[in-house]
C-alpha positions as CSV (number, residue, x, y, z in Angstrom):
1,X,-28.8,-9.2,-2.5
2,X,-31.6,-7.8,-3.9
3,X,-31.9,-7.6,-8.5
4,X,-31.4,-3.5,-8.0
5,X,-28.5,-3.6,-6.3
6,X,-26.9,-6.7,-8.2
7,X,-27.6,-3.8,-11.2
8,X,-26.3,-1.4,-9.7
9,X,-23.1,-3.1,-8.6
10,X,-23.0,-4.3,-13.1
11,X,-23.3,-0.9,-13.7
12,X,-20.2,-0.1,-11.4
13,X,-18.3,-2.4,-12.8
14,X,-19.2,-1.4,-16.4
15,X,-18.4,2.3,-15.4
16,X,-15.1,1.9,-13.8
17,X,-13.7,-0.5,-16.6
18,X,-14.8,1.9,-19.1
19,X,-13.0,4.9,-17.8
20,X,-9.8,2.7,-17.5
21,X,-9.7,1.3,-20.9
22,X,-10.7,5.2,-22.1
23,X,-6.9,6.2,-20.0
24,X,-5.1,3.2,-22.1
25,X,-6.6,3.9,-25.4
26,X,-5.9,7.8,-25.5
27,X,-2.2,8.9,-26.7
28,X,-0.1,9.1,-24.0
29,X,2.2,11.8,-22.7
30,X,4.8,13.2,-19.8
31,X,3.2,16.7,-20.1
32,X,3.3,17.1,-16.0
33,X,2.4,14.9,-13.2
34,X,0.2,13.9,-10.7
35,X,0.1,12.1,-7.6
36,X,-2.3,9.5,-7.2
37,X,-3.4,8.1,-3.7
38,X,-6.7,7.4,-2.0
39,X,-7.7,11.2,-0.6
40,X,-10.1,10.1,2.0
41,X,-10.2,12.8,4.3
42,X,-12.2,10.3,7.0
43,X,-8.8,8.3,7.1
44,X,-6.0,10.5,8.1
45,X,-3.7,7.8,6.9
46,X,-4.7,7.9,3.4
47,X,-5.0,11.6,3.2
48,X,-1.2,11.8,4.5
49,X,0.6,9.1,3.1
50,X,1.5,11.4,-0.6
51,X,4.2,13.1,-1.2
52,X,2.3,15.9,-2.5
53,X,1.8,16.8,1.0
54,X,5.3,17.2,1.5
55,X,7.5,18.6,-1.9
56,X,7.0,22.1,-3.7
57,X,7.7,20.4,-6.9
58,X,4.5,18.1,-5.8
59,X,2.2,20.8,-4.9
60,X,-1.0,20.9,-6.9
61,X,-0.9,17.3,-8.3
62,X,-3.0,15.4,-6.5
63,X,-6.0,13.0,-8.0
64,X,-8.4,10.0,-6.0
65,X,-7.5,7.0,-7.3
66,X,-11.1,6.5,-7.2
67,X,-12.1,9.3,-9.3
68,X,-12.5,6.1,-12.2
69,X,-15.7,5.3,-10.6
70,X,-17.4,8.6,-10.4
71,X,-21.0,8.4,-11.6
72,X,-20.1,12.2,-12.3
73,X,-18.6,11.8,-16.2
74,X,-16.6,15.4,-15.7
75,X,-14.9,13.9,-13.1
76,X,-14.4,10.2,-14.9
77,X,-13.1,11.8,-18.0
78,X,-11.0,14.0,-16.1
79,X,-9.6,11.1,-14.5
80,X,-8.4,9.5,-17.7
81,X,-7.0,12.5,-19.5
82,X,-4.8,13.0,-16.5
83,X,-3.7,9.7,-16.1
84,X,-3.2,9.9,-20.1
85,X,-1.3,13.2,-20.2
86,X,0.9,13.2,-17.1
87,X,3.5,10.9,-15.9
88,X,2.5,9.4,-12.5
89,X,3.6,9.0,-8.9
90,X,1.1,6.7,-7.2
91,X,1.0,6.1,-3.3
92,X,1.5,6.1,-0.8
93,X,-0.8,3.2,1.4
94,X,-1.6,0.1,0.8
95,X,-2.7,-0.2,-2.8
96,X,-0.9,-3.4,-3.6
97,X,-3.0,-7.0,-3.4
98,X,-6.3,-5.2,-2.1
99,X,-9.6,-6.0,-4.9
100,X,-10.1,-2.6,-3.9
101,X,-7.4,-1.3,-6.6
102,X,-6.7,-4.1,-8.6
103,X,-8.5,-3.0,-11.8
104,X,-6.2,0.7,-11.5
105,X,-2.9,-1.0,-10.3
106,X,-3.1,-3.5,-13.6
107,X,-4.3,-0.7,-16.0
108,X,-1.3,1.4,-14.8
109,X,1.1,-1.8,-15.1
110,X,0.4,-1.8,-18.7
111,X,1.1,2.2,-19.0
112,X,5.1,2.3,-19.1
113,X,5.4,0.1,-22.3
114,X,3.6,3.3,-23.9
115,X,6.4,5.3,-22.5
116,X,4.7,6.6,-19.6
117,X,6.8,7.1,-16.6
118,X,5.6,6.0,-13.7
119,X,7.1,6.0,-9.8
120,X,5.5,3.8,-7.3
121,X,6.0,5.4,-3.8
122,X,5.6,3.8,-0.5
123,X,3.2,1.5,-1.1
124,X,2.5,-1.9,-0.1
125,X,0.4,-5.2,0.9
126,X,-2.7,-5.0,2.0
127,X,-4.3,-8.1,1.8
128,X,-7.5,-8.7,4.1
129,X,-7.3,-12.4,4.7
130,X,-5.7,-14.1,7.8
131,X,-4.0,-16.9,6.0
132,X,-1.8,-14.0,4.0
133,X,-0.6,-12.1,7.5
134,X,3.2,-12.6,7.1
135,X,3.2,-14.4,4.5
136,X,2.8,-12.5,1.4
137,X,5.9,-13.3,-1.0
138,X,4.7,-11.0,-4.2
139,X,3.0,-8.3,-5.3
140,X,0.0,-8.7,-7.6
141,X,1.3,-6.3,-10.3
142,X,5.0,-6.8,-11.7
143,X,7.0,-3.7,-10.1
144,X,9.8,-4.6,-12.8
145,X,7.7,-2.6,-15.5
146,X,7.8,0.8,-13.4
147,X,10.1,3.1,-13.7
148,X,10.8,3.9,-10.0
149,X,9.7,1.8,-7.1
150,X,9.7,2.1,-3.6
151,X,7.7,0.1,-1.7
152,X,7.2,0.6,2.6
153,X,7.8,-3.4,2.4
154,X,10.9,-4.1,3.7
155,X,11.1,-7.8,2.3
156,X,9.2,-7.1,-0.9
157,X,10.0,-5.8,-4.2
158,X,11.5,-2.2,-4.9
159,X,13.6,0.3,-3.0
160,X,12.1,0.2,0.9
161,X,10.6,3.5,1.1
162,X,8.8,4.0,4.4
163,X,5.4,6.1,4.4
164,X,6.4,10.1,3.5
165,X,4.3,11.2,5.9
166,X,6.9,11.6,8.3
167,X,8.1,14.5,6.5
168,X,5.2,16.1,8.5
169,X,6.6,19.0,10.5
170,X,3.9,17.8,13.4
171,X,6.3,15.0,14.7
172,X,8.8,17.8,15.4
173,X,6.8,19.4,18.5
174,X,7.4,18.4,22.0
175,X,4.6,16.3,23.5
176,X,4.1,15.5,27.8
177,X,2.9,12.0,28.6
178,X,-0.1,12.4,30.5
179,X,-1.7,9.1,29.8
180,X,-0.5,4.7,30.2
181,X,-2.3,3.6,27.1
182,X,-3.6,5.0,24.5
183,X,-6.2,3.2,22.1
184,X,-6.3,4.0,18.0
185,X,-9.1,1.9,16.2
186,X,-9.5,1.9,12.8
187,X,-12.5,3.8,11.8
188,X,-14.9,0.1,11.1
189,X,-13.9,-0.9,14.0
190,X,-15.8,2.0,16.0
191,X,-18.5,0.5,14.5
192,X,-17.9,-2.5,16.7
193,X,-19.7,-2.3,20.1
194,X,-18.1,-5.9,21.3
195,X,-14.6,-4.4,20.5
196,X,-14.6,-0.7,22.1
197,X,-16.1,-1.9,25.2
198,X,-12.8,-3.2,25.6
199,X,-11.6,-0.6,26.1
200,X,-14.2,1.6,27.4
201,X,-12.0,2.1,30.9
202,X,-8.6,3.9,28.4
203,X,-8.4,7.2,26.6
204,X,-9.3,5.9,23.2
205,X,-9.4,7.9,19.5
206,X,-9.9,6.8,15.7
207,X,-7.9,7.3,12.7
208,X,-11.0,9.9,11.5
209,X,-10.0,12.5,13.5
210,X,-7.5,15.3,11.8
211,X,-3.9,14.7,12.3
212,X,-3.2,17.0,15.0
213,X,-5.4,15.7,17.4
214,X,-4.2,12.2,16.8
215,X,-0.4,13.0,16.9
216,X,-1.8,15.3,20.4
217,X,-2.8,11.7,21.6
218,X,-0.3,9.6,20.6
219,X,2.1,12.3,22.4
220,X,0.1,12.2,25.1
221,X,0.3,8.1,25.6
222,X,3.0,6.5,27.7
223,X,2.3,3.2,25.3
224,X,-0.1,2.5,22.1
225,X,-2.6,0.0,20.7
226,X,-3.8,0.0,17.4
227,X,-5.3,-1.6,14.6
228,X,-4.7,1.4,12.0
229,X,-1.4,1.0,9.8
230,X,-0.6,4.7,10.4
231,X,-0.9,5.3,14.1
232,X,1.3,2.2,14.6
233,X,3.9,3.9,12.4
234,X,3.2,7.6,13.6
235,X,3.7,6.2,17.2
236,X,6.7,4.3,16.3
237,X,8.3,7.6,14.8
238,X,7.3,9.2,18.2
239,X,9.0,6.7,20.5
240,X,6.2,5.1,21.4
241,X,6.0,1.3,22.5
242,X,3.3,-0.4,20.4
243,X,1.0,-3.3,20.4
244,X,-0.6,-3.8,17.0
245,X,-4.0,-5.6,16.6
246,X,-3.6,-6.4,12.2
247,X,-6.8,-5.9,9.9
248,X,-4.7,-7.0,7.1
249,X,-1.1,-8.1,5.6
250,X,0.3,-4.5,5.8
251,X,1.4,-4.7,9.5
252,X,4.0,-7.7,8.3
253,X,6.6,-5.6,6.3
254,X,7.6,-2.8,8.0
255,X,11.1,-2.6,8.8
256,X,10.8,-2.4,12.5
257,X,8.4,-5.0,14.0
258,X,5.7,-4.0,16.4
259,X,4.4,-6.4,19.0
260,X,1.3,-8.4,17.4
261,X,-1.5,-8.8,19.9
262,X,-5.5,-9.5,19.4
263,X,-8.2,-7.4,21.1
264,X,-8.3,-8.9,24.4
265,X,-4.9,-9.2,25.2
266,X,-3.2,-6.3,23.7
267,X,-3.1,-4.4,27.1
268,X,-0.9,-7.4,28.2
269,X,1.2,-7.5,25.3
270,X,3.9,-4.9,26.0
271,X,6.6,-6.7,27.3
272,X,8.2,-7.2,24.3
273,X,7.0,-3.6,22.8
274,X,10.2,-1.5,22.3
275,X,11.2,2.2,21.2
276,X,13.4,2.4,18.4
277,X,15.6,5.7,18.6
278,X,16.3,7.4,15.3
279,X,13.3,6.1,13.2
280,X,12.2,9.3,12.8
281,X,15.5,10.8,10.7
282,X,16.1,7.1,9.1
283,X,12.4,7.4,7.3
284,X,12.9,10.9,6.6
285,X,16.0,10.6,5.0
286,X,15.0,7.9,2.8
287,X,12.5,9.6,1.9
288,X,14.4,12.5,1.0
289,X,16.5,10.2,-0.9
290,X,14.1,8.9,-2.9
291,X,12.2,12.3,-4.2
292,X,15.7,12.8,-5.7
293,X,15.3,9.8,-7.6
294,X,11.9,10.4,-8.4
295,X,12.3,13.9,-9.5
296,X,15.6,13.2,-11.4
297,X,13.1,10.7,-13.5
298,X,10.7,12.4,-14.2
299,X,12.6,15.9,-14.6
300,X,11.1,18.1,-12.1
């Protein structure tokens, strides 16, 4: 790495840790709230996974949780006076043991002992190396210092809260097979020529298109492959057999297993894939459940 882009990378890091310790140090309040996720409108997965999207009590509330590293200091101080001023729902996705949000997810640990409230909604693991897939045991903040959790880990820590973004109206249309298989890849692996030439004889999409053409698609497909979190799940609530290629730990904890395959033998790996009738009202419901919760706690 060359010495201006080892200074650059300081200067992140000096930036980010700044804006967090200016959130903690500044009086804190329950004025509102806000809904932090990752809003990354090239991942349809992150953009969906809030419950902002989905509650009129929520509308309006949504912050990046990576406005803290915004070389832009309106936007960096705005992110620590709202973190400071409001109570917080953060998720959904997988913003739990990723180095990615560490420095947030432990500032924000810290926050409920200063009487902030704070709900934690369907989030989970997502830990990048091999050695963790199915085996993650805990979380790498203490969920025990929140004041609501639910996680979309069924064998972790906290309520089990699947994703909210079922609440979408989308996965209420009618949608004719036209299609056998239908391919999702994760929007780095697109990048990967060895990888999509797999596939290169299949109808195949990426988790960057908007969400109507990717619900079209997975309505479209008899059965699905995937390595994105969110079209295994948005195909699972569509009754859709899937084989699951995992980029990291997330894939593990979900309540209803999907068949695990790798790239060249997931078109063989179906024989165990299954539907599972009613998922779609199950995660709805305890989703519903929980926004009772969460608004009774933080009086919405």
């Amino acid at each position: 790495m060359s010495l201006s882009k080892i200074t650059a990378s300081l200067k992140r890091k000096v930036r980010k840790r700044k804006v967090l310790r200016a959130a903690l140090s500044l009086p804190q309040s329950n004025n509102g709230v806000i809904n932090l996720h990752r809003m990354d409108t090239n991942n349809i997965g992150d953009w969906y996974c809030a419950p902002h999207h989905y509650f009129k009590e929520l509308q309006g509330t949504a912050l990046d949780i990576f406005d803290y590293k915004s070389e832009d200091p309106v936007v960096a101080n705005n992110y620590s006076q709202q973190i400071a001023n409001n109570a917080l729902i953060i998720g959904g996705g997988g913003l739990l043991n990723r180095s990615g949000f560490k420095l947030q997810m432990n500032a924000f640990e810290k926050l409920p002992e200063k009487g902030k409230k704070i709900v934690l909604w369907g989030v989970g693991h997502n830990e990048k190396s091999p050695a963790t897939y199915g085996n993650v045991t805990s979380y790498n903040v203490n969920t025990d210092k929140f004041g609501l959790v639910g996680t979309r880990d069924v064998n972790m820590p906290g309520a089990y809260v699947p994703c909210v973004s079922c609440l979408h109206p989308i996965f209420d249309k009618t949608y004719t097979t036209s299609q056998e298989f239908g391919v999702i890849l994760h929007k780095d692996t697109v990048k990967k020529p060895k990888i999509t030439t797999l596939f290169e004889a299949y109808p195949t999409t990426s988790n960057t298109t908007n969400l109507e053409e990717l619900i079209n698609f997975i309505g479209a497909s008899e059965k699905v492959v995937t390595d994105s979190y969110h079209a295994m799940y948005w195909s699972m609530l569509l009754q859709k057999p899937v084989v699951v290629i995992p980029n990291s730990s997330k894939f593990y904890d979900f309540k209803h297993k999907p068949v695990i395959s790798d790239f060249e033998n997931a078109l063989q790996s179906f024989q165990q894939a299954q539907k599972f009738p009613g998922l779609l009202e199950e995660c709805r419901e305890i989703n519903r459940s929980f926004a009772q919760k969460a608004f009774d706690y933080l009086n919405l």
